[in-house]
C-alpha positions as CSV (number, residue, x, y, z in Angstrom):
1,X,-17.8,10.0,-7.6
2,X,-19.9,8.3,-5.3
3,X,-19.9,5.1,-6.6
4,X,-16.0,5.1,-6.6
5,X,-15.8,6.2,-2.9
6,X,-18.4,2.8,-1.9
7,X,-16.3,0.7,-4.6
8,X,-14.9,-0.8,-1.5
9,X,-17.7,-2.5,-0.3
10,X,-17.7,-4.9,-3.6
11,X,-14.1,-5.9,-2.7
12,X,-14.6,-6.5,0.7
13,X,-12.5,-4.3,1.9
14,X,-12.8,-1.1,4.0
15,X,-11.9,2.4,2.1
16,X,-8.3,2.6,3.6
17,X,-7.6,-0.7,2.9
18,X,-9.0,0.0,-1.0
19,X,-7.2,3.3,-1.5
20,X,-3.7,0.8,-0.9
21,X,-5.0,-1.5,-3.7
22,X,-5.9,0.8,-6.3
23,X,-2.2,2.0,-5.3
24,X,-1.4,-2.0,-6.1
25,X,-3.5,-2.0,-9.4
26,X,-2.0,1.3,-10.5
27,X,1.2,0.1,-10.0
28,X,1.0,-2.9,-11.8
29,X,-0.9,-1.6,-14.7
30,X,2.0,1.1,-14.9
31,X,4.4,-1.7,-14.9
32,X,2.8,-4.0,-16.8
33,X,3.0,-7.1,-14.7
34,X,-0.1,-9.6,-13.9
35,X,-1.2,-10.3,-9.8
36,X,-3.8,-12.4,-8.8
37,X,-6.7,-10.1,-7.3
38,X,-6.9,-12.1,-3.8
39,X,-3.6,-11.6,-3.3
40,X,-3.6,-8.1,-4.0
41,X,-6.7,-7.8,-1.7
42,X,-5.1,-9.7,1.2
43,X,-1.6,-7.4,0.4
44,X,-3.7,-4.2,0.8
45,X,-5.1,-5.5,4.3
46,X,-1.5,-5.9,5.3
47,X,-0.2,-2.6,4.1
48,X,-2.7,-0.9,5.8
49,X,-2.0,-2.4,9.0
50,X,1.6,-1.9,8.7
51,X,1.1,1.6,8.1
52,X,-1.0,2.2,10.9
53,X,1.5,1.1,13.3
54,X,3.7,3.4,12.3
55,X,1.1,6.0,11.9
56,X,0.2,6.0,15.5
57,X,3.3,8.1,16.5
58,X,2.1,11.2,15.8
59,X,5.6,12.8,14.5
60,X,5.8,9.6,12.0
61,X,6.2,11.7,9.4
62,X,9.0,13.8,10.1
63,X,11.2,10.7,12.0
64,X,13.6,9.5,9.9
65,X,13.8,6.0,12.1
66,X,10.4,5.7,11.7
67,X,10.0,6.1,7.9
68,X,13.1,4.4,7.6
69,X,11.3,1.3,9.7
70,X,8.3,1.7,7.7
71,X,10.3,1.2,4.3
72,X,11.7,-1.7,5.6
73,X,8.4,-3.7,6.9
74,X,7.0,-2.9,3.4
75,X,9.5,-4.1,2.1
76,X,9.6,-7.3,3.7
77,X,5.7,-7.7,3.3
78,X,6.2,-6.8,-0.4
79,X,8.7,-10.0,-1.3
80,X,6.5,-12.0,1.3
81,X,3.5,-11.4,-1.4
82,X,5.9,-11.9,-4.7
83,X,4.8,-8.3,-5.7
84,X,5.9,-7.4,-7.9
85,X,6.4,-10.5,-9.5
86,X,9.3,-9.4,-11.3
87,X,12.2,-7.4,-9.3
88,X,11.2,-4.2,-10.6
89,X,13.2,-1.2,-7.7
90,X,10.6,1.6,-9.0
91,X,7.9,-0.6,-8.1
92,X,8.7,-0.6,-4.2
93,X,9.6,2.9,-4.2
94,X,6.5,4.2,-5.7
95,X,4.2,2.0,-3.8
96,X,6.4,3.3,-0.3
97,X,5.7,6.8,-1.1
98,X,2.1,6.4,-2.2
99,X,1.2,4.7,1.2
100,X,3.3,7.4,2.9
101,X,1.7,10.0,1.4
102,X,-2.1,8.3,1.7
103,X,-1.5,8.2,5.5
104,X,0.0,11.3,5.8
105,X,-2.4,13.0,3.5
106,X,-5.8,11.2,4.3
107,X,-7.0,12.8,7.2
């Protein structure tokens, strides 16, 4: 248990930013699609940093603009990063609601 929780320090990432790309890897591994690891490394960074802008308003989670914003700027930073590589519509909704629920959920 431990050594999973500082398995973000061998990626170079920091433990919010790891949580979105095992959310990434599982994803893909459910799918069954290939994507390079930088990539998903670089993805994760982004995530997390769109996520915490929404995040800051502390009734995020209940604002339907918000979420609805949210959706959209993942999105976007989704087809930015060809992920997935494939057009795959389960694939953006899961990875949506499992970085809403890791920011709603995490603290």
């Amino acid at each position: 248990m431990k050594e999973e929780r500082n398995s973000f320090k061998n990626v170079g990432i920091d433990y919010e930013e790891k949580a979105f790309f095992d959310i990434l890897l599982a994803v893909s591994k459910k799918y069954e699609f290939e994507y390079p690891k930088d990539k998903m490394i670089a993805l994760s960074k982004e995530i997390r940093a769109v996520v915490d802008d929404k995040a800051k308003y502390t009734d995020w989670s209940t604002r339907e603009d918000i979420k609805a914003n949210l959706q959209v700027d993942l999105i976007i930073l989704l087809d930015k990063y060809g992920y997935p590589p494939v057009t795959i519509d389960d694939v953006y909704k899961e990875v949506l609601e499992q970085a809403e629920n890791f920011k709603k959920y995490a603290k």
